[in-house]
N, C-alpha and C positions, 0 to 999 in steps of 0.2 A: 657651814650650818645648813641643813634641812629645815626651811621654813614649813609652815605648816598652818594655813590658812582656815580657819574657823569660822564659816558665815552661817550669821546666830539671830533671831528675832525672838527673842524672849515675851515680852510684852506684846505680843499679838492684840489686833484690834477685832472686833466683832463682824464688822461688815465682811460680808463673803468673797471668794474668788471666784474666778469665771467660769469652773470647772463644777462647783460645790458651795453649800453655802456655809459650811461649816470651814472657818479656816484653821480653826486647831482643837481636836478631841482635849488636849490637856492643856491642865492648868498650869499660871503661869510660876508656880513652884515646880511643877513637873517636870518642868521644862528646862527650868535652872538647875535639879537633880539632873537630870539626862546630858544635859549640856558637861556637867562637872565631871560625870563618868566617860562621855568623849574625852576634856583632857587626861582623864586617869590611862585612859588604852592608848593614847598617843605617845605617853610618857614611856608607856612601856615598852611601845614595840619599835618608835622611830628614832634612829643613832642621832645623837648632834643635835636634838631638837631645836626649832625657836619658833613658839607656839602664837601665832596674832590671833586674836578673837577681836572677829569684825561685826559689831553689832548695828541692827538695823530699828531697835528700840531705846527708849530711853530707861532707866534702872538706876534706882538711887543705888549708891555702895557697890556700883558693877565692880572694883578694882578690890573689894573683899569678898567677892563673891567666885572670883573665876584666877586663879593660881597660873596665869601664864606669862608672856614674855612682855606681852603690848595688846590694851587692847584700842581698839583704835571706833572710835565713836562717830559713827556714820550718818545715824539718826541726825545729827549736827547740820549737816549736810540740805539744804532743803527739797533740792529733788531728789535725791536717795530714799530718805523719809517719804516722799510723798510716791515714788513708784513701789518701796515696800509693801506703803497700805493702799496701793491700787490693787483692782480685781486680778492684774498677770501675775501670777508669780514669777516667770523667768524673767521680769522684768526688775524686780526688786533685786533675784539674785546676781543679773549683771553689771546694776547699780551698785550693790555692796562690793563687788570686789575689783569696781573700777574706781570706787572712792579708796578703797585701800591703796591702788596702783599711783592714783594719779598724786598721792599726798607726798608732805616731805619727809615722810617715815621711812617708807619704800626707797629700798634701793640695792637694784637685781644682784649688784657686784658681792653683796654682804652673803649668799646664797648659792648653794652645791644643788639647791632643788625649792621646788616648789607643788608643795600639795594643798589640797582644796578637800574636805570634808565639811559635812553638813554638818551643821549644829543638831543633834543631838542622836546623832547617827555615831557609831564605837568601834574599833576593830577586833574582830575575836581571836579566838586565839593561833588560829591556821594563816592567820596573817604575818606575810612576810612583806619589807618594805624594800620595793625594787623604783633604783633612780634608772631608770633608760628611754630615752624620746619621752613622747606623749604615752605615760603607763595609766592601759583605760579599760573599760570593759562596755564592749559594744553587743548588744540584744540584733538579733536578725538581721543584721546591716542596715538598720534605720534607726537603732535607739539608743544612745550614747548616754549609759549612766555617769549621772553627776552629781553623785551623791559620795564620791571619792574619786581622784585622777593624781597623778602627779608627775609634774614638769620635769625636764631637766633642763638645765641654768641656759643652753644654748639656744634652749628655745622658749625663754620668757618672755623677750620682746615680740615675738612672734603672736605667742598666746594672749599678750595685751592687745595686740592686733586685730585676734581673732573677737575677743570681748568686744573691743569698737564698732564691728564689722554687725554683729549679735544684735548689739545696743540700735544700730540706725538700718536693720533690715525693718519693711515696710511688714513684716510679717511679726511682727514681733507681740503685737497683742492677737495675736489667732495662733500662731505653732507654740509649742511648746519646746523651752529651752532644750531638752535632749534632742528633740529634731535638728532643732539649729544648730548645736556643735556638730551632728552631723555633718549639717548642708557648709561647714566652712571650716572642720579640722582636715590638714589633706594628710589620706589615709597613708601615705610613704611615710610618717614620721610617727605615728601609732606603734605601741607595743601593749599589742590587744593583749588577754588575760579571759581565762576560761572562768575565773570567779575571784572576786578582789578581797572578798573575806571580811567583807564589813556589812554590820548588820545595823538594824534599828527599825523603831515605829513609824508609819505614815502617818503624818503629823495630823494629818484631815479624818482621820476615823480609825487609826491604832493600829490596825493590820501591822504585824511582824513581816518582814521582809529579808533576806537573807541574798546579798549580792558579793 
């Protein structure tokens, strides 16, 4: 199976992030729309699917709301939840999918691949789904989008590695996550990508974005 990791904060809180004070232009139906049409483009275009939606809020009826395989309730968690609604964001998002890793749900062996798309980010239709190394798409050789990537199986443990690594840099509330995958994916196991073909709003002021 092709896992297929969904990290999702529906219920956004008000207080600002450290970049903006606005932490999400839409509302929190918007957002449950947007989120619903990621699963619909995942379904379509990834073989073998096995869809986790890791959620970083809490949501009455999440399990009739979102049509996938597991989702796995992280907000639960209490420092997950509390770095979500802290001002970093990449601090939230390596909290979400290290509470994923580290649970007794996870388990690498059930997995031909692992991908990571952002909650309410889609793939369009020029998207092809390639399992080989680390498949990523890297900005000027300093920007590491991660708003889509996907693993292959050999290198999961590796990847959880690299999250750990993420999580206890002393940098972690000043750089921003895409620098960091940077400063700690090693570029011999990258199979960069001139455009990953996945699209969607920035969640802080709607801007369309096309990666």
């Amino acid at each position: 199976m092709n896992c297929v990791l969904i990290t999702s904060v529906i219920h956004t809180i008000n207080s600002p992030l450290s970049y903006t004070k606005t932490r999400s232009f839409y509302s929190h139906d918007d957002r449950i729309k947007q989120t619903q049409y990621t699963i619909e483009t995942i379904k379509k275009h990834v073989p073998n699917y096995y869809i986790v939606l890791i959620e970083g809020s809490n949501i009455d009826n999440i399990t009739n709301m979102f049509d996938v395989d597991y989702i796995h309730k992280a907000y639960l968690e209490k420092r997950c939840k509390n770095a979500v609604e802290s001002k970093f964001k990449g601090l939230g998002e390596v909290n979400l999918l290290l509470s994923y890793f580290n649970s007794e749900n996870f388990k690498s062996n059930d997995f031909n691949s692992i991908s990571k798309i952002s909650g309410r980010y889609y793939f369009n239709n020029n998207f092809k789904f390639i399992n080989k190394s680390f498949t990523c798409r890297i900005n000027h050789a300093t920007w590491f989008f991660t708003n889509y990537y996907c693993i292959d199986k050999s290198l999961i443990n590796k990847f959880i590695d690299i999250l750990n690594k993420i999580l206890n840099d002393s940098n972690i509330q000043s750089s921003s996550i895409e620098h960091l995958f940077k400063k700690y994916v090693d570029g011999n196991i990258l199979n960069k990508l001139d455009r990953l073909n996945v699209d969607g709003n920035i969640a802080v002021n709607g801007e369309f974005v096309a990666t």
